[in-house]
Steps between C-alpha positions, in 0.01 A plus 500: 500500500185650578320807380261752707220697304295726764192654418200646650654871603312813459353826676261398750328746746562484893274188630505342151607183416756356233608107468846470342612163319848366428550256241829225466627350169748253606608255701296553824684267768319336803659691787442856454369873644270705309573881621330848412785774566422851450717832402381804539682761377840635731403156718655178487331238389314328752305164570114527504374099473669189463354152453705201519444115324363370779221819501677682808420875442662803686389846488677873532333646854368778260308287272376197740111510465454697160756264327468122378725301321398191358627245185381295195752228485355369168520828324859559669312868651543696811203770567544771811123630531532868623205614669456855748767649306689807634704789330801364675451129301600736206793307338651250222416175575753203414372119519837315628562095477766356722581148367594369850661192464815719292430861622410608142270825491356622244294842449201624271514882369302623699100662519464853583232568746363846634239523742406890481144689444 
């Protein structure tokens, strides 16, 4: 089993910056994918960043340049640094942990975040 604690949401003006962090209790596997989804509300949830165990990283067209995700595999963390944000990167934001060895997934709560003046 593994749990997902995100923090690191908040109101942030257009252009500001926010870093969110996900943290695992549990059994963290060696094969793996980090992932940042995102909901915002009547959407579907949606990727925004993945980063896999051997530190491949993918990006949602929308965010590629603003957004990096990145890892601490000591402290079992997964950041997504948000930088240039827009209105439209208004949403919950769910840290996601795809054991991928057995297909397991797991998913945090979720962090608000609102980019509005």
């Amino acid at each position: 089993q593994v749990q997902l604690v995100e923090s690191g949401g908040g109101l942030v003006q257009p252009g500001g910056s926010l870093r969110l962090s996900c943290v695992a209790s549990g059994n963290i596997l060696s094969i793996y994918t980090w992932g940042w989804y995102r909901q915002a509300p009547g959407k579907q949830r949606t990727l925004v960043a993945k980063i896999t165990s051997n530190g491949f990283t993918n990006y949602a067209d929308s965010v590629k340049g603003r957004f990096t995700i990145s890892r601490d595999i000591v402290k079992k963390t997964v950041y997504l640094q948000m930088n240039s944000l827009k209105p439209e990167d208004t949403a919950v934001y769910y840290c996601n942990h795809l054991r991928a060895t057995t297909g397991e997934e797991y998913w945090g709560q979720g962090t608000q975040v609102t980019v509005s003046s």
